[in-house]
PyMOL Python script that loads the backbone (N, CA, C, O; Angstrom):
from pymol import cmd

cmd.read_pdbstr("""\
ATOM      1  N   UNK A   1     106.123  86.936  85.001  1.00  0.00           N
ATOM      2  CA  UNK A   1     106.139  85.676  85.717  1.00  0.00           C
ATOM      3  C   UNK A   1     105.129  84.725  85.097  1.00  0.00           C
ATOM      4  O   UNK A   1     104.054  85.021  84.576  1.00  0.00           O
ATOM      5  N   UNK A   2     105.855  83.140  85.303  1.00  0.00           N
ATOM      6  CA  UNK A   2     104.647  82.708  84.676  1.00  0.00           C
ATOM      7  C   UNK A   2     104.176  81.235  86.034  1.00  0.00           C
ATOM      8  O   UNK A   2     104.884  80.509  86.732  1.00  0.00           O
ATOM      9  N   UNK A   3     102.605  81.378  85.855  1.00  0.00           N
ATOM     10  CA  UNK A   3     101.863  80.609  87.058  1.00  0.00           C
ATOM     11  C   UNK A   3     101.689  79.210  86.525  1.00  0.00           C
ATOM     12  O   UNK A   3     100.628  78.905  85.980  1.00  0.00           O
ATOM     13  N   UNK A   4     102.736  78.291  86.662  1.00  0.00           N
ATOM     14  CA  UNK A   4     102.211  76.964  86.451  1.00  0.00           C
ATOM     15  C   UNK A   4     101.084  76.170  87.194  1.00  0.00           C
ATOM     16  O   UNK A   4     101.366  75.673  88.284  1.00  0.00           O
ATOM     17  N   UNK A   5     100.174  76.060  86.820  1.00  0.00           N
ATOM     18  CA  UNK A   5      98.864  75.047  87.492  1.00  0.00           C
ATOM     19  C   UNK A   5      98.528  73.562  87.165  1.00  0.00           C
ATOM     20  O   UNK A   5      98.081  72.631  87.834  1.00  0.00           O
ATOM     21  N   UNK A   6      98.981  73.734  85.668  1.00  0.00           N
ATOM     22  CA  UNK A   6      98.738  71.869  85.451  1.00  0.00           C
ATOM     23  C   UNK A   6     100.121  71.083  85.166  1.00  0.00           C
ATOM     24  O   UNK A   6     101.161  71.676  84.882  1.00  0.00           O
ATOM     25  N   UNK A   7     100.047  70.139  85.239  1.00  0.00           N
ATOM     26  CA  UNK A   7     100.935  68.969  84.648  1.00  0.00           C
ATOM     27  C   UNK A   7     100.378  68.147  84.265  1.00  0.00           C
ATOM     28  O   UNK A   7      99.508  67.665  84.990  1.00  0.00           O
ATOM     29  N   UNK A   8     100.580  67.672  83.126  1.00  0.00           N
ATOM     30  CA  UNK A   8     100.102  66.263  82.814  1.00  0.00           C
ATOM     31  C   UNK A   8     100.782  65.243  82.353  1.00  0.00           C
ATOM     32  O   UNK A   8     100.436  64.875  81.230  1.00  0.00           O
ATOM     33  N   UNK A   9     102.066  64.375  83.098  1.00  0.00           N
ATOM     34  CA  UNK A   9     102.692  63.324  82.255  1.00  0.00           C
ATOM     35  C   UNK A   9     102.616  62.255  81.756  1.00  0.00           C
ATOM     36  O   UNK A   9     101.895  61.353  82.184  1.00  0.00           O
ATOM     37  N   UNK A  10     103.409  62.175  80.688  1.00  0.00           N
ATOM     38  CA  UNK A  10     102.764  60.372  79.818  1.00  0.00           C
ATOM     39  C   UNK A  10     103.917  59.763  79.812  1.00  0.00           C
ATOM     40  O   UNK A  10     105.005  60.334  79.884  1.00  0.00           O
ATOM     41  N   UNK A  11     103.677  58.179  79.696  1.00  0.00           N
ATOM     42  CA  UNK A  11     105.057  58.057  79.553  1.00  0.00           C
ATOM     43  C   UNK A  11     104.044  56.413  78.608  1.00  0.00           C
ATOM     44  O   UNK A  11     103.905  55.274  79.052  1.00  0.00           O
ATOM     45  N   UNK A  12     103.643  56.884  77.531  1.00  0.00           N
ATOM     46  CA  UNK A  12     102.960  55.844  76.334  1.00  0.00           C
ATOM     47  C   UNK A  12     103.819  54.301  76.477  1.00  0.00           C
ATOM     48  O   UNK A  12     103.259  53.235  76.736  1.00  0.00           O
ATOM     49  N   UNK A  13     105.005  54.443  76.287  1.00  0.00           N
ATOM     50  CA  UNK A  13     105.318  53.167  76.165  1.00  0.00           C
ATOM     51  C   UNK A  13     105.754  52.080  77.324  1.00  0.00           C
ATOM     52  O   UNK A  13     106.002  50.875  77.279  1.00  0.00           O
ATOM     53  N   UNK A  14     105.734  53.013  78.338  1.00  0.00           N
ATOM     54  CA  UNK A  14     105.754  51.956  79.502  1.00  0.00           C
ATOM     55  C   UNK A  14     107.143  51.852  79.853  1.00  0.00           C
ATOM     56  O   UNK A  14     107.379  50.705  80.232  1.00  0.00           O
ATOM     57  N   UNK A  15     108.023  52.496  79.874  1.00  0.00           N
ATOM     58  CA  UNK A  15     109.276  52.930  80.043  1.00  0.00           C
ATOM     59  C   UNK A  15     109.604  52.638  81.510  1.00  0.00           C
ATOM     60  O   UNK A  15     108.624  52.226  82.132  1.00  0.00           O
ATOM     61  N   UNK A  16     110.469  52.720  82.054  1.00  0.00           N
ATOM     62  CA  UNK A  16     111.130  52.652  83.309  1.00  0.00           C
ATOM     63  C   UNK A  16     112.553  53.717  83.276  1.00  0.00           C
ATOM     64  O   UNK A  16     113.319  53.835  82.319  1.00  0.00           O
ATOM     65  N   UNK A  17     112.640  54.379  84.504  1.00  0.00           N
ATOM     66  CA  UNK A  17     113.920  54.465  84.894  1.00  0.00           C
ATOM     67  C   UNK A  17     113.307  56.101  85.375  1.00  0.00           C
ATOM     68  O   UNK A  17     112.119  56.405  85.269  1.00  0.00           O
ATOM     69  N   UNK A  18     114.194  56.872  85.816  1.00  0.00           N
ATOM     70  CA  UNK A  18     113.857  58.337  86.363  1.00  0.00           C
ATOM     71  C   UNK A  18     113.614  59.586  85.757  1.00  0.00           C
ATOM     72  O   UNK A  18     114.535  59.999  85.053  1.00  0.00           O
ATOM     73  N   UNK A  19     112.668  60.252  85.845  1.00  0.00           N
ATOM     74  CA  UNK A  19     112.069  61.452  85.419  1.00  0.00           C
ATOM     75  C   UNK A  19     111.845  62.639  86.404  1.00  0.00           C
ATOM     76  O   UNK A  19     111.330  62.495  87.513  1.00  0.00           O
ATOM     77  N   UNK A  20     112.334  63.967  85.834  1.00  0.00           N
ATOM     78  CA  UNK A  20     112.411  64.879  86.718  1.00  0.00           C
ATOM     79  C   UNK A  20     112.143  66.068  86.119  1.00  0.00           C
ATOM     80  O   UNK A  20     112.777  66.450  85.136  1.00  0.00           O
ATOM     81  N   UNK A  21     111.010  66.865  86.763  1.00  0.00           N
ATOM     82  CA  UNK A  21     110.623  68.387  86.363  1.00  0.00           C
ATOM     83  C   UNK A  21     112.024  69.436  87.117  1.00  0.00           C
ATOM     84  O   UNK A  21     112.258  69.275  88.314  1.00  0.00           O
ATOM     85  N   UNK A  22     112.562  70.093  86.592  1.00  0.00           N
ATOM     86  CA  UNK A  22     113.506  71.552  87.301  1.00  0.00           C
ATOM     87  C   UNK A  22     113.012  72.694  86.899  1.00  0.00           C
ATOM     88  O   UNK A  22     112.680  72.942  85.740  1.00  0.00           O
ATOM     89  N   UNK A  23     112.948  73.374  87.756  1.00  0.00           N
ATOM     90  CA  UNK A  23     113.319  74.971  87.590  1.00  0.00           C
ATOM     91  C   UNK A  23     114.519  75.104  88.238  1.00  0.00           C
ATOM     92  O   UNK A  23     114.925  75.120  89.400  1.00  0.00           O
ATOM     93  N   UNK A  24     115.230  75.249  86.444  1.00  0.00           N
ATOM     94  CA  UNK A  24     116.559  76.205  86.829  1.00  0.00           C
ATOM     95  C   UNK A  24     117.680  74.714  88.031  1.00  0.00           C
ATOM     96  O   UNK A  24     117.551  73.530  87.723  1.00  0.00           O
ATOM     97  N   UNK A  25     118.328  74.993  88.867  1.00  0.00           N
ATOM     98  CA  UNK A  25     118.831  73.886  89.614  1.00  0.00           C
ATOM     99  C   UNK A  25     118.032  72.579  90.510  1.00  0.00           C
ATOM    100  O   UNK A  25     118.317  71.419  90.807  1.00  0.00           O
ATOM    101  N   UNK A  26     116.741  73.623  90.760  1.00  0.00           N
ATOM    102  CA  UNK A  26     115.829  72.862  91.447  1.00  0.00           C
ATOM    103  C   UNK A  26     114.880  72.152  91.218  1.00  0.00           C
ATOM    104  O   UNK A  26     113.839  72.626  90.764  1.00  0.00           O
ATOM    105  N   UNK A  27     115.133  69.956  91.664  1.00  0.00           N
ATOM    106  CA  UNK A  27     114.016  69.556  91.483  1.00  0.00           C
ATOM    107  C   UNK A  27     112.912  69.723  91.867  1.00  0.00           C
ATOM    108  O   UNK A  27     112.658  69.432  93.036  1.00  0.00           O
ATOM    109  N   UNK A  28     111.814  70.286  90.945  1.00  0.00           N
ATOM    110  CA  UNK A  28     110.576  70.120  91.355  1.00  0.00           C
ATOM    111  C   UNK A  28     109.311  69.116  92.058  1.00  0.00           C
ATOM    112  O   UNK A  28     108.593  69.124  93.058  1.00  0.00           O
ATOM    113  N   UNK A  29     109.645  67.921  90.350  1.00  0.00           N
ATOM    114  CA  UNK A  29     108.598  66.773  90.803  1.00  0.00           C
ATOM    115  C   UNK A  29     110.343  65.951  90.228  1.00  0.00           C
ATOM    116  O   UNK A  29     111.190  66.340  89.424  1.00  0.00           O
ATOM    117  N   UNK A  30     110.261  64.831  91.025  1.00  0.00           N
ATOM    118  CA  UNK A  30     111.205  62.896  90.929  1.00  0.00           C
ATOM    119  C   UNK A  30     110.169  61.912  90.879  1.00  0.00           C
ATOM    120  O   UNK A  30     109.527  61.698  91.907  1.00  0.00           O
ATOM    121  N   UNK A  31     109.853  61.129  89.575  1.00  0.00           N
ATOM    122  CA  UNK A  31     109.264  60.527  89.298  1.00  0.00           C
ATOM    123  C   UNK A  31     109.749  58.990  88.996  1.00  0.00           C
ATOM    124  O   UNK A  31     110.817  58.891  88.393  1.00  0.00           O
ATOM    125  N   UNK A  32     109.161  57.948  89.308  1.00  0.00           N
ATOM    126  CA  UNK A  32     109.613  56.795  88.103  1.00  0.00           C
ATOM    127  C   UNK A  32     108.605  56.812  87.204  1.00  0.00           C
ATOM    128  O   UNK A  32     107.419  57.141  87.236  1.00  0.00           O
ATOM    129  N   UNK A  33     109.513  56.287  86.216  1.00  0.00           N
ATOM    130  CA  UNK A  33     108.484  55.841  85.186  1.00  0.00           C
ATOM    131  C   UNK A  33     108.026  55.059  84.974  1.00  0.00           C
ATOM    132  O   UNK A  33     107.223  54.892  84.057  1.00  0.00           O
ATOM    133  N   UNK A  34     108.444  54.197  85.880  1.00  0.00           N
ATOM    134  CA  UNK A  34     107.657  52.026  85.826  1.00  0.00           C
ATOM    135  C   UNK A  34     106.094  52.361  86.655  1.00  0.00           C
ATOM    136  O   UNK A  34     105.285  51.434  86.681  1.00  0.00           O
ATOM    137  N   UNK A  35     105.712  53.708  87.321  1.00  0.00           N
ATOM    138  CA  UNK A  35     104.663  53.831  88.539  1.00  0.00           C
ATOM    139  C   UNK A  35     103.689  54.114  87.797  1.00  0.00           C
ATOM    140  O   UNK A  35     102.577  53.649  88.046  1.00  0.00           O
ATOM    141  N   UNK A  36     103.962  55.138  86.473  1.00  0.00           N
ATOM    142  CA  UNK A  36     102.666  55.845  85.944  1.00  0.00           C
ATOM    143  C   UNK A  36     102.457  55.337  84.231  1.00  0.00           C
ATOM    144  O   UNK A  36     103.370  54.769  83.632  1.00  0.00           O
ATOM    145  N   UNK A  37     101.102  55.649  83.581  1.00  0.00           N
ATOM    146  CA  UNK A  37     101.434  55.551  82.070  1.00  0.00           C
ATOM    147  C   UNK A  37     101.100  57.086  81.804  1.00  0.00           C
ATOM    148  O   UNK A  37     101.611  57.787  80.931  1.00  0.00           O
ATOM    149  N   UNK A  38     100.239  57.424  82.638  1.00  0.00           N
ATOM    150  CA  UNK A  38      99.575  58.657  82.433  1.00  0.00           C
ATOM    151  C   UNK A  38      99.303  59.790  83.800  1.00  0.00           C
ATOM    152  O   UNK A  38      98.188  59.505  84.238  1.00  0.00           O
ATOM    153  N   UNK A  39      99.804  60.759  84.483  1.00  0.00           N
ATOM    154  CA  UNK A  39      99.929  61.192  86.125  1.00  0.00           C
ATOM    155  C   UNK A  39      99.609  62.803  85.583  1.00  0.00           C
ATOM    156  O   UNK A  39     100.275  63.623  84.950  1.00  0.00           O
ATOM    157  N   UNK A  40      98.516  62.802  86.053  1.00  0.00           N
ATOM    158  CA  UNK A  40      98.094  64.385  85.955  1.00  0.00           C
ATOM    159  C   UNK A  40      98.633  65.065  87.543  1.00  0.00           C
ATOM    160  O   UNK A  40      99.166  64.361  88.400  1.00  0.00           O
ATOM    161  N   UNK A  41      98.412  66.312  87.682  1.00  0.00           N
ATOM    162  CA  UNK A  41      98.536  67.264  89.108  1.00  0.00           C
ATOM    163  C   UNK A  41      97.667  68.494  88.766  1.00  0.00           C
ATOM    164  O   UNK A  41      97.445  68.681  87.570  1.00  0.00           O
ATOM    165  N   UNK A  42      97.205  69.261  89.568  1.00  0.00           N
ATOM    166  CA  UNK A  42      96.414  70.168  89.458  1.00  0.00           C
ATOM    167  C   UNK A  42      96.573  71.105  90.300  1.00  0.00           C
ATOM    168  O   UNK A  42      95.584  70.979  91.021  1.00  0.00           O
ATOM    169  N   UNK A  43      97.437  72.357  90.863  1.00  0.00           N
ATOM    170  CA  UNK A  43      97.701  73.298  91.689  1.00  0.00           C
ATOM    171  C   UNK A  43      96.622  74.419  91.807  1.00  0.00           C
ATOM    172  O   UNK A  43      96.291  75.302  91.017  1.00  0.00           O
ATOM    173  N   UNK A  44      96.247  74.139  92.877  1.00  0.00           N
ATOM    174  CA  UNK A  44      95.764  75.892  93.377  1.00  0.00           C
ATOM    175  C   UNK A  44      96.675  76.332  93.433  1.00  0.00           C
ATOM    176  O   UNK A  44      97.170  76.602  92.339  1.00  0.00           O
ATOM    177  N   UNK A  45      97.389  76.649  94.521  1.00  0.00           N
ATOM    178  CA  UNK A  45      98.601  77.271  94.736  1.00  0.00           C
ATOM    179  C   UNK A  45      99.676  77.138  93.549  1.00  0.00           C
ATOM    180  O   UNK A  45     100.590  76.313  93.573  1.00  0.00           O
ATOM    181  N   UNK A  46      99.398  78.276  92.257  1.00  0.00           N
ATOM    182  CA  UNK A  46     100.375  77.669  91.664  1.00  0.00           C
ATOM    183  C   UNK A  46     102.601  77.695  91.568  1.00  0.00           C
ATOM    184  O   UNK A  46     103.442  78.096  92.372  1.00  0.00           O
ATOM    185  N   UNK A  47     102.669  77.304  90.726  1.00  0.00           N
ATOM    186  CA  UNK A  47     104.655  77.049  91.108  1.00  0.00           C
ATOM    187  C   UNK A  47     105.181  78.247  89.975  1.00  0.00           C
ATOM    188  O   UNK A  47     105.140  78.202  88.746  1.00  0.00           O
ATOM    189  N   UNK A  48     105.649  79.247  90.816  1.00  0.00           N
ATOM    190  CA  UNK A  48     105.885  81.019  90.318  1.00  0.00           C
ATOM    191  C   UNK A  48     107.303  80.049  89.327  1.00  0.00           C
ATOM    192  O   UNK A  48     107.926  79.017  89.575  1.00  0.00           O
ATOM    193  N   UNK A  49     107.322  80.818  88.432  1.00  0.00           N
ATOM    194  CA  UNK A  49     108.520  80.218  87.240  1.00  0.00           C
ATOM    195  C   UNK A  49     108.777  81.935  87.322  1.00  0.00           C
ATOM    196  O   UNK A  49     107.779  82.650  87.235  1.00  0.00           O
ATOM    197  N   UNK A  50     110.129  82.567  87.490  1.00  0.00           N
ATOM    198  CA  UNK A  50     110.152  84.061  87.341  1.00  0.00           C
ATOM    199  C   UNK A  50     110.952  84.180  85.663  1.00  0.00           C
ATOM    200  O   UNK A  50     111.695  83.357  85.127  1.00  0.00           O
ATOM    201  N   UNK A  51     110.618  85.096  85.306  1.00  0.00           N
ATOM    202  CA  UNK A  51     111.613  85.390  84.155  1.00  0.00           C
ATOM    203  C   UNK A  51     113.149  84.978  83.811  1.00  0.00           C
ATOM    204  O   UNK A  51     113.935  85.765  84.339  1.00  0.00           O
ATOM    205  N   UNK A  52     113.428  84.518  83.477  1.00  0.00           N
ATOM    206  CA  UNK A  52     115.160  83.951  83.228  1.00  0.00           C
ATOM    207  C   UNK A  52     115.085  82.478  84.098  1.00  0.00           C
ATOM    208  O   UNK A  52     116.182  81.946  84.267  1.00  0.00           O
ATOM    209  N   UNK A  53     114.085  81.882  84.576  1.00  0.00           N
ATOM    210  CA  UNK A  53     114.379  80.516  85.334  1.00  0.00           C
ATOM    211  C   UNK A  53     114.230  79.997  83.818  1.00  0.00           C
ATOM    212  O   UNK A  53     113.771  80.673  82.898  1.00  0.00           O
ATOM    213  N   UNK A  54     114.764  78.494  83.713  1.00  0.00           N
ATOM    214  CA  UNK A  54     114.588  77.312  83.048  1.00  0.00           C
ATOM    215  C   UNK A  54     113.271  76.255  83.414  1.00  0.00           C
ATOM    216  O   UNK A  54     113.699  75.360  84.143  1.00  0.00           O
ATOM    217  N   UNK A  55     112.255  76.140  83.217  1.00  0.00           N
ATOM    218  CA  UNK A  55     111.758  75.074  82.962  1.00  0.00           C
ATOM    219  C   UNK A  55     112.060  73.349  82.220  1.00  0.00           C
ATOM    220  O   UNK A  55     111.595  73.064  81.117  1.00  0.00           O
ATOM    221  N   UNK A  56     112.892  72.351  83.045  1.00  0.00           N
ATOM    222  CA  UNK A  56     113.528  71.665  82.124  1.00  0.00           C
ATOM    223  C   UNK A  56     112.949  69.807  82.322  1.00  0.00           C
ATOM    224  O   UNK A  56     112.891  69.185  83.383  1.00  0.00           O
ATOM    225  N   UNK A  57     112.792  69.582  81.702  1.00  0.00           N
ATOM    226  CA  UNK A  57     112.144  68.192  81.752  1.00  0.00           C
ATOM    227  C   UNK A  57     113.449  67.063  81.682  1.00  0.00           C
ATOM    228  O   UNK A  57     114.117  67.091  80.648  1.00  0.00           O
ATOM    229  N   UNK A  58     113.873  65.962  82.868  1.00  0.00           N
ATOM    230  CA  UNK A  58     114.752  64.885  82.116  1.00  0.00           C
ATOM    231  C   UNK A  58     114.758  63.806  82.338  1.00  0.00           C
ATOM    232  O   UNK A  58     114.511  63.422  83.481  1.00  0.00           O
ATOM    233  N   UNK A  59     115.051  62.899  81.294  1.00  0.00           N
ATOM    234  CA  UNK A  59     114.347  61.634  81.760  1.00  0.00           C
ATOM    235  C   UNK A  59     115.626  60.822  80.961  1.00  0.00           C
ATOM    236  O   UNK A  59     116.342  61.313  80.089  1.00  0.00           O
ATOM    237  N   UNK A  60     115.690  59.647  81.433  1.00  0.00           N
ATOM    238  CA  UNK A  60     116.497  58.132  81.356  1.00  0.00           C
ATOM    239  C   UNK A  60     115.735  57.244  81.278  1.00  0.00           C
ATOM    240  O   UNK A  60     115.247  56.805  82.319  1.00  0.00           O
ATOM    241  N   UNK A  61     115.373  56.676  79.992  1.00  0.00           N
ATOM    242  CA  UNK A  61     114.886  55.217  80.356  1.00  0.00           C
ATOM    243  C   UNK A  61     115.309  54.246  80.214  1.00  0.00           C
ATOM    244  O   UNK A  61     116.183  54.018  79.377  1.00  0.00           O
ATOM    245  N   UNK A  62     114.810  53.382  80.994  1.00  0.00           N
ATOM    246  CA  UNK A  62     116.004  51.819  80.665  1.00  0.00           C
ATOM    247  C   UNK A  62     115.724  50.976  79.303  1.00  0.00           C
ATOM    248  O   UNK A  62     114.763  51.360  78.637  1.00  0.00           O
ATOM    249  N   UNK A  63     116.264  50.169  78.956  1.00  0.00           N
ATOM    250  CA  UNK A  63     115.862  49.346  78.041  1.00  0.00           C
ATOM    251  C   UNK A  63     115.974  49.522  76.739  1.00  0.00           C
ATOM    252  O   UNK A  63     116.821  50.406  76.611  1.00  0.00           O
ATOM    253  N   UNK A  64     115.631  49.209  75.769  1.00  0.00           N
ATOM    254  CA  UNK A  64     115.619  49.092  74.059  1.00  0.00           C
ATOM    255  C   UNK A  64     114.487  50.140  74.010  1.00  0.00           C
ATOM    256  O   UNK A  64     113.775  50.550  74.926  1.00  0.00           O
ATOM    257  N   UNK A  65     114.514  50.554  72.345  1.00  0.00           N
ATOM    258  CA  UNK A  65     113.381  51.406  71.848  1.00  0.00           C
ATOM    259  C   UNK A  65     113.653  52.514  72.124  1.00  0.00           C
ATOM    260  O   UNK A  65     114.665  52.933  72.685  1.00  0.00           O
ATOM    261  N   UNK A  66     112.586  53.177  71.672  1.00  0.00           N
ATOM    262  CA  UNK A  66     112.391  54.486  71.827  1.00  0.00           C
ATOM    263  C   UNK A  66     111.599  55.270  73.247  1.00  0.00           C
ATOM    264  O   UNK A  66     110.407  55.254  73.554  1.00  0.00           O
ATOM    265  N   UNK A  67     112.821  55.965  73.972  1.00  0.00           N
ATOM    266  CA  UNK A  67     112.746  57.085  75.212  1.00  0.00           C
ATOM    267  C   UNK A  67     111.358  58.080  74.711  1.00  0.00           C
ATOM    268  O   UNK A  67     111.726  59.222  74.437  1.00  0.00           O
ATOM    269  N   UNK A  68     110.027  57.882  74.565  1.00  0.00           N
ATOM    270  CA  UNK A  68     109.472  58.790  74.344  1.00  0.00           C
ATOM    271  C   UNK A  68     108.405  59.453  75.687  1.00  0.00           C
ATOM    272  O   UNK A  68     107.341  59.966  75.340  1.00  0.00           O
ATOM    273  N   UNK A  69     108.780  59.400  77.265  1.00  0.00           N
ATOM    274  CA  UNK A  69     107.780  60.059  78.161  1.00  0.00           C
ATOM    275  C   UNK A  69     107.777  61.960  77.451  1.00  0.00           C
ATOM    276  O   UNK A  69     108.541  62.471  76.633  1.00  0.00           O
ATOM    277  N   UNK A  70     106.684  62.514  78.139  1.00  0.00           N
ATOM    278  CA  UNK A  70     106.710  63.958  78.210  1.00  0.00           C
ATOM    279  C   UNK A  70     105.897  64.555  79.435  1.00  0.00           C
ATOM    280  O   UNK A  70     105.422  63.978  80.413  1.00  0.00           O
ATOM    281  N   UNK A  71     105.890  65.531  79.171  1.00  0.00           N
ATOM    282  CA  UNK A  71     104.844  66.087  80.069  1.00  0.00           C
ATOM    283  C   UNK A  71     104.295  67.613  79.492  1.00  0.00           C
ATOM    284  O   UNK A  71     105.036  68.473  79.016  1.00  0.00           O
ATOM    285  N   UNK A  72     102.712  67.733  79.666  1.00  0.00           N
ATOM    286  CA  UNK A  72     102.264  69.213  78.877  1.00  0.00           C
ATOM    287  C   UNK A  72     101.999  69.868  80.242  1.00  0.00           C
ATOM    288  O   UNK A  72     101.578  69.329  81.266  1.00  0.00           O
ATOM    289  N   UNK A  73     102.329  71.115  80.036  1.00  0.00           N
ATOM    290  CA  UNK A  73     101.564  72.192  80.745  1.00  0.00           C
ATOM    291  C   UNK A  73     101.045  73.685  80.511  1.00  0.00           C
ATOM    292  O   UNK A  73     101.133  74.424  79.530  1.00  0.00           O
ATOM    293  N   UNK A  74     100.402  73.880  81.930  1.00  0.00           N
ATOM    294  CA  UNK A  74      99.894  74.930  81.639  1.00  0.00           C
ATOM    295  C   UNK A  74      99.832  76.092  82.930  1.00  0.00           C
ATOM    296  O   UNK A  74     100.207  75.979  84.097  1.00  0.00           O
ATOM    297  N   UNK A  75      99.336  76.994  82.366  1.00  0.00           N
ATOM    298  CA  UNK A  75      99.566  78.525  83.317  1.00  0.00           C
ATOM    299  C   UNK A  75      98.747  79.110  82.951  1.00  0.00           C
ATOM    300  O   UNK A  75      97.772  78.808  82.264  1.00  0.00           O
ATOM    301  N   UNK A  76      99.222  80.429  83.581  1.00  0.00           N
ATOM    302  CA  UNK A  76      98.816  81.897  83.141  1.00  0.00           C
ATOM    303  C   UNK A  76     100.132  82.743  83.287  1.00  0.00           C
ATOM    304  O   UNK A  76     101.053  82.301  83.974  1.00  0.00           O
ATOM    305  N   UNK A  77     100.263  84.348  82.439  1.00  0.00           N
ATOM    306  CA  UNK A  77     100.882  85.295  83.173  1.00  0.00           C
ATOM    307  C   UNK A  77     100.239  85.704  83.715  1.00  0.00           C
ATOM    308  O   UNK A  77      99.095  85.277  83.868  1.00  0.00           O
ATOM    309  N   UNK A  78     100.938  87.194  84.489  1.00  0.00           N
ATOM    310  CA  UNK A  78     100.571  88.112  85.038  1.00  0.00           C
ATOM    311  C   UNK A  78     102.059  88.939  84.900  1.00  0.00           C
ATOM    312  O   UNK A  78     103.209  88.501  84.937  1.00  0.00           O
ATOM    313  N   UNK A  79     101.514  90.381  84.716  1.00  0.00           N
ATOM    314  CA  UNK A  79     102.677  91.165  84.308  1.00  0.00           C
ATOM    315  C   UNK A  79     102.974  91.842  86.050  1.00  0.00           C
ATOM    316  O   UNK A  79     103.910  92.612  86.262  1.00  0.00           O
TER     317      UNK A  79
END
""", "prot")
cmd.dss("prot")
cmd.show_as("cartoon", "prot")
cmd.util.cbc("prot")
cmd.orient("prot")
């Protein structure tokens, strides 16, 4: 299993339109992207990801240019 605790998303160019963390079918975090440039989170309680889930990031942005938001994270296992 793996213990997600951080998030940290960017979205550098100032983008607009909707962003969404899943595991597997389920949204996690629904974001816009016109709200943040930069939105950290920090879990005690962290979000159990079990073996065979998907971790999937997706995003739409509006406008010309280049779609470049992301987001890094981090964990721990435990076997």
């Amino acid at each position: 299993m793996f213990y997600l605790t951080d998030l940290v998303f960017a979205n550098p160019g100032g983008k607009s339109g909707p962003l969404k963390l899943k595991r597997g079918p389920l949204d996690l975090i629904t974001l816009r992207l016109e709200n943040f440039r930069d939105l950290d989170f920090h879990y005690v309680t962290p979000i159990v990801i079990q073996p065979g889930d998907d971790l999937t990031l997706t995003v739409s942005c509006s406008g010309g240019g280049t779609c470049d938001p992301s987001v890094y994270f981090s964990g721990f296992t435990k076997p």
